[in-house]
C-alpha positions as a Markdown table, in Angstrom:
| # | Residue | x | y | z |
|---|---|---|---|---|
| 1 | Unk | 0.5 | 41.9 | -88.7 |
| 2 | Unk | -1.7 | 42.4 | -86.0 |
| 3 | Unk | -0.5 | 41.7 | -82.6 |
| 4 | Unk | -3.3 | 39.8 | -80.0 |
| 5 | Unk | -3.8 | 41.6 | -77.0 |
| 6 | Unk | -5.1 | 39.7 | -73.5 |
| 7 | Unk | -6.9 | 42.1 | -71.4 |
| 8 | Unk | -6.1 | 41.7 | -67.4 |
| 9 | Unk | -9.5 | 41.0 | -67.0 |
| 10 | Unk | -9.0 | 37.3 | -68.9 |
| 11 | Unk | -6.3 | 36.2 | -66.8 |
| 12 | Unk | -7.5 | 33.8 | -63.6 |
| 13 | Unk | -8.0 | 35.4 | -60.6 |
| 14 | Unk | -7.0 | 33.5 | -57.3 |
| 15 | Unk | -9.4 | 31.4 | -55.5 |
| 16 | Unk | -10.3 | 32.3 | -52.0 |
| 17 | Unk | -10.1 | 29.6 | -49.6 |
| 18 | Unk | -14.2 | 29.1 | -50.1 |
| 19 | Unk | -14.2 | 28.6 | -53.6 |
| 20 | Unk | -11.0 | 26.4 | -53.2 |
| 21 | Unk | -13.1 | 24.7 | -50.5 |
| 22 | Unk | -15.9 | 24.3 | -53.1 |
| 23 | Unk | -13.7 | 23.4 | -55.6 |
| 24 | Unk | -12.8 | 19.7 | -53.4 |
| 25 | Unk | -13.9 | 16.2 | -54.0 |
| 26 | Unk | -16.7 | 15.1 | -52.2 |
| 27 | Unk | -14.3 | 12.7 | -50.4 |
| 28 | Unk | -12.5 | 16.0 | -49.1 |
| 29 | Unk | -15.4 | 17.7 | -47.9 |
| 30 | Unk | -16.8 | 14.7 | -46.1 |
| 31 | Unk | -13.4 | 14.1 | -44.6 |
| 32 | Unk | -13.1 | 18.2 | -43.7 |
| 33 | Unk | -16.7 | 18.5 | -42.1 |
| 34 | Unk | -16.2 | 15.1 | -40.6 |
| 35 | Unk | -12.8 | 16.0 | -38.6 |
| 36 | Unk | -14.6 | 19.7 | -37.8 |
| 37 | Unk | -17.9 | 18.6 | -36.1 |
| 38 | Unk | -16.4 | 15.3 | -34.1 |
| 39 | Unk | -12.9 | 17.0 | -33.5 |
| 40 | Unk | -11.8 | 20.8 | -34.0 |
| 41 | Unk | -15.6 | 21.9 | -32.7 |
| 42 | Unk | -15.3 | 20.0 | -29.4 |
| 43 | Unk | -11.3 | 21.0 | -29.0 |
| 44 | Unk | -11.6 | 24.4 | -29.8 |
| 45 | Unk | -15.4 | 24.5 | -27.6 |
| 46 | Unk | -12.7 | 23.8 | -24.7 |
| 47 | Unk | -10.5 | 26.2 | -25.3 |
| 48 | Unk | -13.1 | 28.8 | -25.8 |
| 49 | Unk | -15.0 | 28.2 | -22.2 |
| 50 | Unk | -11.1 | 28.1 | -20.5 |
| 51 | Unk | -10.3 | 31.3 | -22.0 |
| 52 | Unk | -13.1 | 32.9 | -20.0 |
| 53 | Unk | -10.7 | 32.4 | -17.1 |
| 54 | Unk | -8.5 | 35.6 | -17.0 |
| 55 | Unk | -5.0 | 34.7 | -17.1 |
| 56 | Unk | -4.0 | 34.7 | -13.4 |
| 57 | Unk | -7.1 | 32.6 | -12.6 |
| 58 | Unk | -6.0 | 30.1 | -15.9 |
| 59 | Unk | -2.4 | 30.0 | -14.0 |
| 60 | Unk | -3.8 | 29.5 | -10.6 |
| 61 | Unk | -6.2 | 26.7 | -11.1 |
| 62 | Unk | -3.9 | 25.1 | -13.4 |
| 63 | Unk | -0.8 | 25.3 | -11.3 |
| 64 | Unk | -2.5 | 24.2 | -8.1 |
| 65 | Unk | -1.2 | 21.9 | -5.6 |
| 66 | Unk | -3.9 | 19.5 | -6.4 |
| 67 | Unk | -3.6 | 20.2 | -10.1 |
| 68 | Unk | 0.1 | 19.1 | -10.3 |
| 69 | Unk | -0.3 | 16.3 | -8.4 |
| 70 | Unk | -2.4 | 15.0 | -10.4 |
| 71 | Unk | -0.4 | 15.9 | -14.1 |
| 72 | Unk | 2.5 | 13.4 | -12.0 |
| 73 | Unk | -0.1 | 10.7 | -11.3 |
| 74 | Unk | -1.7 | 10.7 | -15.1 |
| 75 | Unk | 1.0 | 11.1 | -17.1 |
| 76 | Unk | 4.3 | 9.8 | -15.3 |
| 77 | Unk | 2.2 | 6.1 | -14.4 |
| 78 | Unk | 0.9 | 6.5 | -18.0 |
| 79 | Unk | 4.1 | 6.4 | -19.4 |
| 80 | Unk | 5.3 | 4.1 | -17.1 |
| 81 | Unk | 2.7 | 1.9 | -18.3 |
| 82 | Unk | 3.8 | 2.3 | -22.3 |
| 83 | Unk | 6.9 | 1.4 | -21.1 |
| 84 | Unk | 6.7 | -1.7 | -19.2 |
| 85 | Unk | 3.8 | -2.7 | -22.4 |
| 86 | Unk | 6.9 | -2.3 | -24.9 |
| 87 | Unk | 9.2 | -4.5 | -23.4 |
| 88 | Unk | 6.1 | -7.3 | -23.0 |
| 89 | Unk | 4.3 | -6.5 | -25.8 |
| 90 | Unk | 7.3 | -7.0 | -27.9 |
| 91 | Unk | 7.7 | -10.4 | -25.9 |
| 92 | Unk | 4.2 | -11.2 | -26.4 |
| 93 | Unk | 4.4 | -10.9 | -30.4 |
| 94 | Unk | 7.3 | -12.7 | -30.6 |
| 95 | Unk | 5.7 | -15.7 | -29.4 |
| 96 | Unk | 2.4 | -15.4 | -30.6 |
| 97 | Unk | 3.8 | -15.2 | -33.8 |
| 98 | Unk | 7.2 | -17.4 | -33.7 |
| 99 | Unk | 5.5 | -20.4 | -31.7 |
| 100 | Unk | 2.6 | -22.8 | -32.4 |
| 101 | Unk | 1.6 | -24.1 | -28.8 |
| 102 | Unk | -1.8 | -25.9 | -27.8 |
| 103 | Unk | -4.7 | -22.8 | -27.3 |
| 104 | Unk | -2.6 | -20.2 | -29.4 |
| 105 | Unk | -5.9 | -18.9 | -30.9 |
| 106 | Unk | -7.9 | -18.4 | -27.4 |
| 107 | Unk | -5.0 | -16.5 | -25.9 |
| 108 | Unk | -4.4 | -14.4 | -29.4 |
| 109 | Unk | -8.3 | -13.5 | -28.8 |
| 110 | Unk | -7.4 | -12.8 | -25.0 |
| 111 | Unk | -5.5 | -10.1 | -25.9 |
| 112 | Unk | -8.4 | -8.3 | -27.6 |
| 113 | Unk | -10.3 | -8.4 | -24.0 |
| 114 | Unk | -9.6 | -4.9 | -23.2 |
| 115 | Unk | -10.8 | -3.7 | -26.5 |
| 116 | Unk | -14.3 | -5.4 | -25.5 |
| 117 | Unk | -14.2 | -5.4 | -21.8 |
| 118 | Unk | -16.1 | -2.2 | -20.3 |
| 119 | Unk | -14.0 | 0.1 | -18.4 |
| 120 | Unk | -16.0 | -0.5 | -15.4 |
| 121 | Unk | -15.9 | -4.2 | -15.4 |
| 122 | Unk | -12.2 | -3.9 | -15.8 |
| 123 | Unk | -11.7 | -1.9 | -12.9 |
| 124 | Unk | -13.6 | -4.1 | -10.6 |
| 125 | Unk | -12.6 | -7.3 | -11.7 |
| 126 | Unk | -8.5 | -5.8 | -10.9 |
| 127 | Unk | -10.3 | -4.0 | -8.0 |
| 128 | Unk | -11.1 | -7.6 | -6.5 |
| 129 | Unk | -8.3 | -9.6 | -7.9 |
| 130 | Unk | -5.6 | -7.1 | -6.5 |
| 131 | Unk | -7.6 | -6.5 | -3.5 |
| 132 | Unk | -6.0 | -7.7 | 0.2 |
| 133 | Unk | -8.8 | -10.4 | 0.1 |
| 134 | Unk | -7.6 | -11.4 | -3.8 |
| 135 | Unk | -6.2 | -14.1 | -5.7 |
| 136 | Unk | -3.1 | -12.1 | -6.3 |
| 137 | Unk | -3.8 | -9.5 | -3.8 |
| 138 | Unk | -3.3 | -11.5 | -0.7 |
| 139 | Unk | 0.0 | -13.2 | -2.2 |
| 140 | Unk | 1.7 | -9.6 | -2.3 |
| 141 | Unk | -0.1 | -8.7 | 1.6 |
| 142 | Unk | 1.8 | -10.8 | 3.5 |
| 143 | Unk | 5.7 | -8.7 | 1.5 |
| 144 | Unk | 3.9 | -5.5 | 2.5 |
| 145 | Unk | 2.6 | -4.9 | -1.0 |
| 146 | Unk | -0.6 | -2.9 | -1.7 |
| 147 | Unk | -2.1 | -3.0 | -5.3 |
| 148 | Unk | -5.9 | -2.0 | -5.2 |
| 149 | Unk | -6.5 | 1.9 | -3.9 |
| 150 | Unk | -2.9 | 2.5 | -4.3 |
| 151 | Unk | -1.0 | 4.7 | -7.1 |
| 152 | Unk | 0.3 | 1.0 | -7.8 |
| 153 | Unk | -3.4 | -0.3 | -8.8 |
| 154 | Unk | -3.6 | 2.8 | -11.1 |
| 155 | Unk | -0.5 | 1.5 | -13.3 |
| 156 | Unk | -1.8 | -2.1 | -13.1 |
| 157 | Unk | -5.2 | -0.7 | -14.7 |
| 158 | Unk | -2.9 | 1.7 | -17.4 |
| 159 | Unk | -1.3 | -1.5 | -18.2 |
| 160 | Unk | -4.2 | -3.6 | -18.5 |
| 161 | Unk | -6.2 | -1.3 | -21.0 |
| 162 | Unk | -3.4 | -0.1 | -23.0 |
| 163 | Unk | -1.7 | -3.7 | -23.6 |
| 164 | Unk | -3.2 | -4.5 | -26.9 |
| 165 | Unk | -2.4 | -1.5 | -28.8 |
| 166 | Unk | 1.5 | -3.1 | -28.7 |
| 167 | Unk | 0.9 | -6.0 | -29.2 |
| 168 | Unk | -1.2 | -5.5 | -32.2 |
| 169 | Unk | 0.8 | -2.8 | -34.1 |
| 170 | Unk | 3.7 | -5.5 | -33.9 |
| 171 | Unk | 1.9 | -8.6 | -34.7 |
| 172 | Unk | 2.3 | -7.5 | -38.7 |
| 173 | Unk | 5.3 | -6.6 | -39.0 |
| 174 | Unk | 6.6 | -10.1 | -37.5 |
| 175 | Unk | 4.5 | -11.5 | -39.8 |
| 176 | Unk | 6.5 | -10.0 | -42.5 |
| 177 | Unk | 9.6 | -10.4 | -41.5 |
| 178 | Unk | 11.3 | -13.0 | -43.1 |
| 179 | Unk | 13.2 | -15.5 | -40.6 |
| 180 | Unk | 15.9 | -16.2 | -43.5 |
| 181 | Unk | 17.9 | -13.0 | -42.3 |
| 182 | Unk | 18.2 | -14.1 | -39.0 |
| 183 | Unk | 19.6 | -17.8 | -39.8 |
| 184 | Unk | 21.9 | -15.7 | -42.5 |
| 185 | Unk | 23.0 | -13.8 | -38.9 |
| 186 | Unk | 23.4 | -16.7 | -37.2 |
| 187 | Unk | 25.2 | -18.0 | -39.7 |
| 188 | Unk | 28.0 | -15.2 | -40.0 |
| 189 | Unk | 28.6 | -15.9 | -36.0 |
| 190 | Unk | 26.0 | -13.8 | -34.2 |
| 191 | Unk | 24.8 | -14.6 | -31.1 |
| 192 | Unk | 21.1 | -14.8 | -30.1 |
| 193 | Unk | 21.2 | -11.4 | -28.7 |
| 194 | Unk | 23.4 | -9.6 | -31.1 |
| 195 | Unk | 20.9 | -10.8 | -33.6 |
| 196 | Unk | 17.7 | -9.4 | -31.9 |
| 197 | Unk | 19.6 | -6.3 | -31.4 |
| 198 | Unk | 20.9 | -5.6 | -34.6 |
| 199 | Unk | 18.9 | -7.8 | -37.5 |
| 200 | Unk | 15.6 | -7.8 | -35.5 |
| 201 | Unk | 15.0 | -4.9 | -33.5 |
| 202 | Unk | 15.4 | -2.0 | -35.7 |
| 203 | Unk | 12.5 | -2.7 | -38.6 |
| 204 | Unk | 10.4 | -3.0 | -35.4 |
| 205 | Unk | 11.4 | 0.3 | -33.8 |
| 206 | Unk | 8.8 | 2.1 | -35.5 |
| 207 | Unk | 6.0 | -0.4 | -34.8 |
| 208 | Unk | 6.8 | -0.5 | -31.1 |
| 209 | Unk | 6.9 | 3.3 | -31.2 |
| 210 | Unk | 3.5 | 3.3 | -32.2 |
| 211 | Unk | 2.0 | 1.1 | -30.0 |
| 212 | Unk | 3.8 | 3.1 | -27.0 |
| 213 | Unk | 2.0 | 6.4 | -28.6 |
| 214 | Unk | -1.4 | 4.9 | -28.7 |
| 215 | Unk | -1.1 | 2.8 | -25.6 |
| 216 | Unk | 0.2 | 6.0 | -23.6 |
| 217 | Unk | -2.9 | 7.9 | -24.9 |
| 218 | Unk | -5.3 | 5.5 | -24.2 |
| 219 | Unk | -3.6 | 5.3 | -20.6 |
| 220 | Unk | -4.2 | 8.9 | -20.1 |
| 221 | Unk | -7.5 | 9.3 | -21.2 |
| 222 | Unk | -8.5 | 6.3 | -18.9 |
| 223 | Unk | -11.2 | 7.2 | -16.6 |
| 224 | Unk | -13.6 | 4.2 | -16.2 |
| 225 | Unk | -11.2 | 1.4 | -14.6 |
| 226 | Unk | -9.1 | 3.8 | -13.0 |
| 227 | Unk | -12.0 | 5.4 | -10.9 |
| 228 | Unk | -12.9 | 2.1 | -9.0 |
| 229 | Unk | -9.2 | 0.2 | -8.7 |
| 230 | Unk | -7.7 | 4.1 | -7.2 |
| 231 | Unk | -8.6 | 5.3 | -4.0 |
| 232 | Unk | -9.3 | 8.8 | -6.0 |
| 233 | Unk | -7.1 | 10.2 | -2.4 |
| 234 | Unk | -5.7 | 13.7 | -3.9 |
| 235 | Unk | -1.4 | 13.8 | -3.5 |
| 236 | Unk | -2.0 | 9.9 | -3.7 |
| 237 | Unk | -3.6 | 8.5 | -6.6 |
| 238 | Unk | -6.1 | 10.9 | -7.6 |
| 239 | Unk | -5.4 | 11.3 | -12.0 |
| 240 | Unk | -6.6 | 14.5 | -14.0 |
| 241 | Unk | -9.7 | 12.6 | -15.8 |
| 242 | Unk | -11.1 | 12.5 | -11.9 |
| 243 | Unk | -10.1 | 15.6 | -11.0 |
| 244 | Unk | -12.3 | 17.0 | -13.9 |
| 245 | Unk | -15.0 | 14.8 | -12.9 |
| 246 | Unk | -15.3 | 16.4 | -9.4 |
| 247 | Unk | -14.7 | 19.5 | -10.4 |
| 248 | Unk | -17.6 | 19.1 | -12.5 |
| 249 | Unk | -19.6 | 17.4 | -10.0 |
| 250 | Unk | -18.9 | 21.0 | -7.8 |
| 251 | Unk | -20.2 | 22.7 | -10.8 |
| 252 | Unk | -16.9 | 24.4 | -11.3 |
| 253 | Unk | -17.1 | 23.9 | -15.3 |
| 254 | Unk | -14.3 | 26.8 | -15.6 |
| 255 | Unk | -12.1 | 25.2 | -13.5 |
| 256 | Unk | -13.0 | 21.5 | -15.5 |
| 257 | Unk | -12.1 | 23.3 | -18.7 |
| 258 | Unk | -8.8 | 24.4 | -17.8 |
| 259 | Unk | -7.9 | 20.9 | -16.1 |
| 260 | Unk | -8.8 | 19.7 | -19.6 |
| 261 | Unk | -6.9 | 22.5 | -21.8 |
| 262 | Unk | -3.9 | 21.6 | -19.7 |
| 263 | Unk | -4.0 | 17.6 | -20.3 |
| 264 | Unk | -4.7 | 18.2 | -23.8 |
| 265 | Unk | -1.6 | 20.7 | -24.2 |
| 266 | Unk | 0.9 | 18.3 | -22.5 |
| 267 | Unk | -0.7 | 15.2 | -24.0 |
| 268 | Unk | -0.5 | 16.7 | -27.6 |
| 269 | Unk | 3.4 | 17.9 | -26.7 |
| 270 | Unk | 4.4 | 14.3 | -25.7 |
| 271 | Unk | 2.5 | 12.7 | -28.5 |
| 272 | Unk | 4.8 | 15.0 | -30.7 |
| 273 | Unk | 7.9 | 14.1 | -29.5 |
| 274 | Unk | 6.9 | 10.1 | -29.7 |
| 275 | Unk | 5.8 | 11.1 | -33.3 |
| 276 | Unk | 9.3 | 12.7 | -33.9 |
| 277 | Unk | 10.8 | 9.1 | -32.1 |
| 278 | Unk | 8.8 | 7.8 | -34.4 |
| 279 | Unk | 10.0 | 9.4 | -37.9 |
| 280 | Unk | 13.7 | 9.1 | -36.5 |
| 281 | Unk | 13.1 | 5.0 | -36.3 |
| 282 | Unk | 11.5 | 4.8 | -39.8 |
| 283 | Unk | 15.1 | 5.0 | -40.8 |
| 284 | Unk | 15.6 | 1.4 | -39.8 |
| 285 | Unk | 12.7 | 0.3 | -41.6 |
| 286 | Unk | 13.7 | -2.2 | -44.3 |
């Protein structure tokens, strides 16, 4: 009986990562050179130009007095921001969605104003409202409080821009939610609060999550309302996305770059740890 033999020369050989590449959907490769040319070119163009610093110099300008100051300014105002737009954002949703009230649809569409607003127009319109001279501006003068060209018009500005993201990440899922579970709590005994805290706010954990992620990085990336409602004063209200501007404006393109590698690096860090917030709330999701 004769016995068939397959030669090692019939067996499949393994793909290298270009024919595996060719081998994709067209939906793949249009996703893959899509993400390359409009995000891993211009990320890793960055890197490349602040790697021509030598490491001490990297360390030095990135470590500098005004440097630091200016990490603080960004990113602990930003977050402040996220913060202070998940407790009202949360409050917002509630009611947009909960409540029917006379011109429910024009302030639903008010909240979108940000989205459409120039940057520019923003910062000047808070720039004059939160002025000394201002409608809310000279209500806070006389109590010693400064808004505009302070650190405190910078949050007011983070807050401003970054406001929608909660609100609309939240709106749906309150949609969804069906108000039967919280009569069934209310029901068993529980209060008003207990409910919130126990029924309600979990399923919306990872929704508010989410907004706080993409509000906090739109608060750090902020450049155009945050240039005219600051004073721009370095140790005072000066943020990173300024800093890069000037240094830019000095021609110091180097020393731009590794401003920039820096924000990036912390910014991707915190957004990781929100992510893991993030995947640690989607237990509570019903």
């Amino acid at each position: 009986m004769a016995v068939s033999t397959i030669s090692p020369s019939a067996s499949p050989q393994p793909k290298n990562p270009v024919q595996r590449l060719l081998g994709l959907s067209w939906p793949w490769r249009i996703t893959l050179g899509y993400l390359t040319i409009m995000l891993l070119l211009p990320v890793a163009a960055l890197i490349a130009k602040a790697s021509t610093e030598k490491p001490a110099d990297f360390w030095r300008i990135a470590t500098s007095p005004v440097a630091l100051a200016t990490y603080n300014v960004t990113f602990v105002t930003a977050l402040i921001a996220a913060l202070i737009n998940a407790v009202f954002g949360v409050l917002i949703s509630w009611v947009l969605v909960r409540y029917d009230f006379p011109f429910k649809r024009i302030i639903d569409a008010a909240i979108d104003l940000p989205f459409a607003l120039p940057t520019s127009v923003a910062g000047l319109t808070l720039a004059t409202v939160y002025s000394d001279n201002g409608w809310i501006g000279s209500l806070l003068a006389p109590f010693g409080i400064k808004v505009a060209f302070t650190r405190l018009g910078v949050a007011v500005a983070m807050i401003f821009i970054s406001l929608p993201f909660v609100v609309r990440t939240l709106q749906p899922v309150l949609q969804d939610m069906e108000k039967e579970v919280e009569e069934a709590s209310w029901s068993l005994g529980a209060s008003q609060f207990q409910t919130f805290r126990r029924v309600v706010l979990p399923p919306l954990m990872p929704a508010i999550l989410t907004g706080v992620a993409l509000g906090f990085s739109r608060a750090v990336g902020e450049y155009g309302s945050v240039v005219i409602v600051a004073s721009n004063v370095p140790f005072k209200d000066l943020i990173a996305s300024v800093l890069i501007i000037q240094r830019l404006e000095q021609y110091d393109y180097s020393g731009a770059t590794v401003i920039g590698t820096v924000l990036l690096g912390i910014s991707l860090l915190i957004l990781l740890a929100i992510n893991l917030l993030q995947a640690w709330g989607r237990r509570y999701e019903l």
